[in-house]
N, C-alpha and C positions, 0 to 999 in steps of 0.2 A: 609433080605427079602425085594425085591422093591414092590412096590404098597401099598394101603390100607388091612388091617389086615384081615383075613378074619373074624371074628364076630365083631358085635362093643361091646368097651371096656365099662365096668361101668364106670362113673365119678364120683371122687369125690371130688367138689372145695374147695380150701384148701384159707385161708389168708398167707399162707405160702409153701415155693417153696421145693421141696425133690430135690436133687440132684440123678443120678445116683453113686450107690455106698454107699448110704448116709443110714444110721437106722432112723426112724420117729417113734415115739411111737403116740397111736391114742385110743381117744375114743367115741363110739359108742351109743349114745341113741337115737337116732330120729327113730323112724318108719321105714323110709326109708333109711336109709345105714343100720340099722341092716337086712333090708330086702336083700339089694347090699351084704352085707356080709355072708349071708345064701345062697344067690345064688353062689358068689364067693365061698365057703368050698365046697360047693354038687359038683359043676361042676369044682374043681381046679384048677381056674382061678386068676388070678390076677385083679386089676383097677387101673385104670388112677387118677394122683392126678395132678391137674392144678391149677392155683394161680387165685384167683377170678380179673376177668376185675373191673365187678360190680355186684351189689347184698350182700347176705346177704351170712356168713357162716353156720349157723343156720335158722331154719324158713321158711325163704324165698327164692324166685330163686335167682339163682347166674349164673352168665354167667362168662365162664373160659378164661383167655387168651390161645390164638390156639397152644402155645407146652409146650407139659406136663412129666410128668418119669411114666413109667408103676411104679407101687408098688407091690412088691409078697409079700404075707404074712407070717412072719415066725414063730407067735406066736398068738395064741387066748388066750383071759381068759374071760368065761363067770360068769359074776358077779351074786347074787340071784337078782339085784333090776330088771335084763332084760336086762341091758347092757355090751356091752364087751369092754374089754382091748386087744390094739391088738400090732403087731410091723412090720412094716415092711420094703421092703427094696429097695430101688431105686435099677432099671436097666435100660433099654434100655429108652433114648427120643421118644418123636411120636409127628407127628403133624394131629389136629385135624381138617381133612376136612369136617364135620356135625355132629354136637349135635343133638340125637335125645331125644324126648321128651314119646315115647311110655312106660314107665314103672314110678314107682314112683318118682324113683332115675333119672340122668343121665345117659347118653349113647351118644355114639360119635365112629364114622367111622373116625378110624385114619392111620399112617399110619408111618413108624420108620423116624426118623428122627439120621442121622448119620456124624459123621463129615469126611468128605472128605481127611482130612490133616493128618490123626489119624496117618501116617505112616511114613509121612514123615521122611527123617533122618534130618533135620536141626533144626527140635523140641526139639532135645536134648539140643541143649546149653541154648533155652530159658526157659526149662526144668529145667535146671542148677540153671540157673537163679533167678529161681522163689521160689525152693526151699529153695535157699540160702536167700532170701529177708524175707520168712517166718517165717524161724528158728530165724533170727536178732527180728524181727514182734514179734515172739511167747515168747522168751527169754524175752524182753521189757516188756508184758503184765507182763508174772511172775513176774517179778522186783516190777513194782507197784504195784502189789496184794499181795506181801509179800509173793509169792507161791513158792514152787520148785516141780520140777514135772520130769521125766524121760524124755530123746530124743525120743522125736514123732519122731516114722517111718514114713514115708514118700512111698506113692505107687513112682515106680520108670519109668512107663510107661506115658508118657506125658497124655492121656487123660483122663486116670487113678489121676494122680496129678492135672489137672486143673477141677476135678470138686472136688478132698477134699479138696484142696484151697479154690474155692468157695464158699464150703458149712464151713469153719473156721472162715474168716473175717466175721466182723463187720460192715454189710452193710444192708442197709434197701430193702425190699422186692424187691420192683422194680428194683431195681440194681441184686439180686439175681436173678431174672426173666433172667433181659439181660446178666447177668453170663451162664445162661441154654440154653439159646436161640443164644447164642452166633455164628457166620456161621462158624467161625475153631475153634480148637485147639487153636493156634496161638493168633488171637484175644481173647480168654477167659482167657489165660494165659497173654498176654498183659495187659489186661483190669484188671487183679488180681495184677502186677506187679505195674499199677497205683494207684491203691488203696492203699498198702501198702508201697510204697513212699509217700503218702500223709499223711497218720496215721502214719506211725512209727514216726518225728519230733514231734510231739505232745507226742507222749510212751516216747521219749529218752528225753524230759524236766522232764516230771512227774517224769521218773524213779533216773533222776540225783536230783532234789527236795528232795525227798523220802532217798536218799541215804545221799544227807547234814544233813536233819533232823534228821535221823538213827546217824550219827556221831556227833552230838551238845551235849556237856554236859550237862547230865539234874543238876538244880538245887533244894536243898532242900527248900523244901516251910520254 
């Protein structure tokens, strides 16, 4: 759909980014999102989850950076103490042309935001790519955690893979932000590509460390 949405979306500023595609688990006590969340159930809507610019996550106002992931709801649990446990689940990006201030909660006239490149065919090889970097990435973690763990599937649709990429590594919010906000494909799968060239060197010393140490004969005290 081109233009802004037709109703605006609740907000709910988060210190943390959801990716499309991505599960968030979430909970509910303030006044005001269990009230966003009573109106979302009655009217089957979904809200907007944006990464705080500035402000407060609790409390206080929070002002959102301007692109966000709708959130649908796929799970309630209403607690006795009045609050709920929820789950939700990234989809579609949007970008937020005004925050409105008319109810307790947030709200904002947005409007989808889509990547252009989604179809490209030359996506595939850096597709490739990226997935192969990962699995190298993913395998190294287990190594030094002393973990084994089944082959992570992998989505096999590039935009599909650069945002569960995304939302994998080990990067701090702001980077996650410019992971979402990314303008292609391309660049976000690029920008993933550089990340895990820079961290893997660091996994593949720890994991060869870890493996000398694992093979050193221990001695009787």
């Amino acid at each position: 759909m081109d233009g802004p949405m037709a109703a605006p979306l609740p907000l709910l500023p988060l210190n943390t980014v959801l990716f499309p595609g991505s599960l968030m688990p979430l909970r509910f006590f303030e006044p005001r999102y269990l009230e966003m969340l009573a109106d979302c159930l009655r009217d089957s809507r979904p809200f907007g989850v944006a990464l705080i610019r500035s402000g407060k996550e609790v409390g206080g106002p929070a002002v959102p950076f301007p692109i966000g992931t709708v959130a649908r709801i796929t799970g309630v649990q209403r607690r006795p103490d009045g609050t709920s446990n929820l789950t939700v689940l990234g989809s579609e990006r949007f970008t937020i042309l005004e925050v409105l201030e008319d109810k307790p909660y947030l709200t904002a006239v947005v409007e989808p935001l889509v990547d252009g490149d989604a179809n490209e065919p030359s996506l595939s090889a850096l597709a490739l790519e990226a997935s192969r970097d990962f699995k190298r990435y993913f395998a190294l973690l287990l190594s030094v955690a002393n973990r084994w763990a089944p082959d992570l599937p992998l989505p096999t649709a590039p935009v599909d893979l650069s945002f569960f990429l995304a939302d994998q590594i080990n990067v701090p919010q702001t980077q996650r932000y410019a992971l979402l906000s990314a303008p292609s494909v391309a660049d976000r799968l690029r920008a993933i590509r550089a990340s895990l060239e820079r961290d893997s060197p660091m996994l593949e010393a720890l994991a060869t460390d870890k493996a000398a140490d694992d093979k050193a004969p221990s001695h009787p005290a």
